[in-house]
C-alpha angles and dihedrals in degrees: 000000000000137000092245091042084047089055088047094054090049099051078046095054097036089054086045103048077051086059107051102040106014100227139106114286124227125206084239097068095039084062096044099047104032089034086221103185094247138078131263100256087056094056083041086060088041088045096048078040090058085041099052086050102044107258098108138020139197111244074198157326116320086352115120122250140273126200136253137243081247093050099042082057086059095051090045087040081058097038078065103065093054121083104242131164132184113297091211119050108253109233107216141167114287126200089018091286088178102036096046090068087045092244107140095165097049083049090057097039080055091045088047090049096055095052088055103047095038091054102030088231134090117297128197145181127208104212114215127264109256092213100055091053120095110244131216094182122009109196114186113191129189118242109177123313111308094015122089123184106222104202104189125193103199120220079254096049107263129144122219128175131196126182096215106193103214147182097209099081129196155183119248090242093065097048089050086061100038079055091051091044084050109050080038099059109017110039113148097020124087129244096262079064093053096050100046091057095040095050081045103048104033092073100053095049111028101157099051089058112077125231096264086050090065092044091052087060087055097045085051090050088043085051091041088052092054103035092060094050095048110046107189111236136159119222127188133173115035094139089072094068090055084063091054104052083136095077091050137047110249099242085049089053095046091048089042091055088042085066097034085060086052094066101169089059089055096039079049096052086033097056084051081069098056117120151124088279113122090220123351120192121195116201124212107283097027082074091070090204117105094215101070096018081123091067149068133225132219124181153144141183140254137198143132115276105319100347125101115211109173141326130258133188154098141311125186143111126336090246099065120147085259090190094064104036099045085054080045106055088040090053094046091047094050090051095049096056097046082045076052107042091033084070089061 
């Protein structure tokens, strides 16, 4: 072996011993647990080699090493090449329990309750954007006045519904027939879609739109506005990191559940995350937000076919057992989308 791959295995053992046992790791222990064929002054110049180059760090004098958040992304970086699935069987919904009673939301609180309670840490689900899902049949309902009920059929037979508080008030009569426009000219598009043309076409040609079409483009202003502000999203298990002050410091965790309360702030910084990536993990610092910079994230995506509708994932300590949640989250996000797809 040679003296780099050396160097490799020793940054992999030292992050794994952390993890185990959360404590500084000695090249001691490294020799005498993963029997590398060389002594222990040699792992102590890989380790102060690690260390020069900010991998590891020394909580303090004569004590072993930890690694960084630098080092723990070469350790995941590596996890990635193995093949790894989940070490425990995820239970999930079989037959479309959820869907078949046309209850989305209750489906993703389960799905975020799995991830919590299969990882012991906090799981979350992102729930999709309405507007940016093509539509088959599109219902608005009046609730009271400034607040409108979007009831959504989605081209695979899901229904989504969204309570959209409004300035724009109307009677139930003219959103029957916005939602008639709408179904009539826009079937198989989103809403992002309506309102571009219409934002695009009702200029040029005023006098041809009548007066609720107008007042449709103010109550979707008035639904974009809101939707970007208030990201949907699903948390449970906040209750486990209580159990686990001894990976934070106590002003960081207070901070961390401040922000997980304020759930559109985190679905906000959550939805920045979304992308074609299988499984992405973000690591302390990499977060770029002070808060949380003591954990870790874990998350996918899910969808139908080629089209992403939320995230989903974990967040918890950065010393999670990163070979079993990354396996997990992948696992939980595969088995959403075919729930999902197999409604169709």
């Amino acid at each position: 072996m040679s003296s780099k791959e050396t160097d490799k295995y020793v940054l992999y053992y030292t992050v794994e011993s952390y993890i185990k046992a959360g404590k500084p790791v000695s090249s001691r222990y490294i020799r005498e647990h993963y029997h590398l064929e060389v002594s222990s002054a040699t792992i102590r110049n890989m380790m102060l080699k690690l260390e020069k180059d900010g991998f590891l760090y020394q909580p303090h004098t004569s004590a072993g090493r930890l690694p960084t958040d630098k080092g723990l992304r070469s350790y995941v970086n590596k996890i990635f090449e193995e093949a790894v699935v989940p070490e425990e069987k995820v239970n999930f919904p079989s037959e479309k329990t959820y869907l078949k009673k046309g209850d989305f939301n209750s489906l993703l609180f389960y799905v975020s309750k799995t991830l919590s309670e299969y990882s012991n840490n906090i799981g979350f689900v992102l729930s999709p954007d309405i507007s940016k899902i093509n539509f088959y049949h599109i219902r608005l309902i009046k609730i009271s006045e400034g607040k409108v009920l979007i009831i959504l059929i989605t081209s695979y037979n899901l229904v989504l519904t969204e309570i959209v508080r409004t300035a724009t008030y109307f009677t139930q009569d003219e959103l029957d027939r916005a939602s008639y426009y709408i179904n009539e000219n826009f079937r198989g598009r989103n809403l992002v879609f309506v309102r571009d043309y219409l934002n695009k076409e009702v200029p040029m040609a005023r006098k041809r739109f009548e007066k609720f079409i107008r007042k449709l483009m103010g109550f979707l202003k008035s639904y974009f506005n809101q939707e970007d502000k208030e990201k949907g999203i699903f948390l449970e298990g906040t209750s486990n990191l209580l159990e686990k002050t001894e990976f934070f410091q106590m002003d960081r965790i207070q901070s961390l559940f401040k922000n997980v309360e304020e759930r559109a702030k985190i679905a906000k910084f959550l939805s920045d995350f979304i992308s074609l990536d299988r499984v992405k993990v973000l690591i302390g610092s990499e977060m770029d937000l002070p808060e949380i910079s003591d954990c870790s994230l874990v998350l996918s995506h899910y969808g139908y076919r080629r089209q992403i509708l939320g995230s989903l994932g974990i967040i918890g300590p950065k010393r999670i057992p990163y070979k079993n949640i990354i396996p997990l989250v992948d696992c939980v996000a595969k088995k959403l989308s075919e729930t999902i797809s197999s409604f169709h």
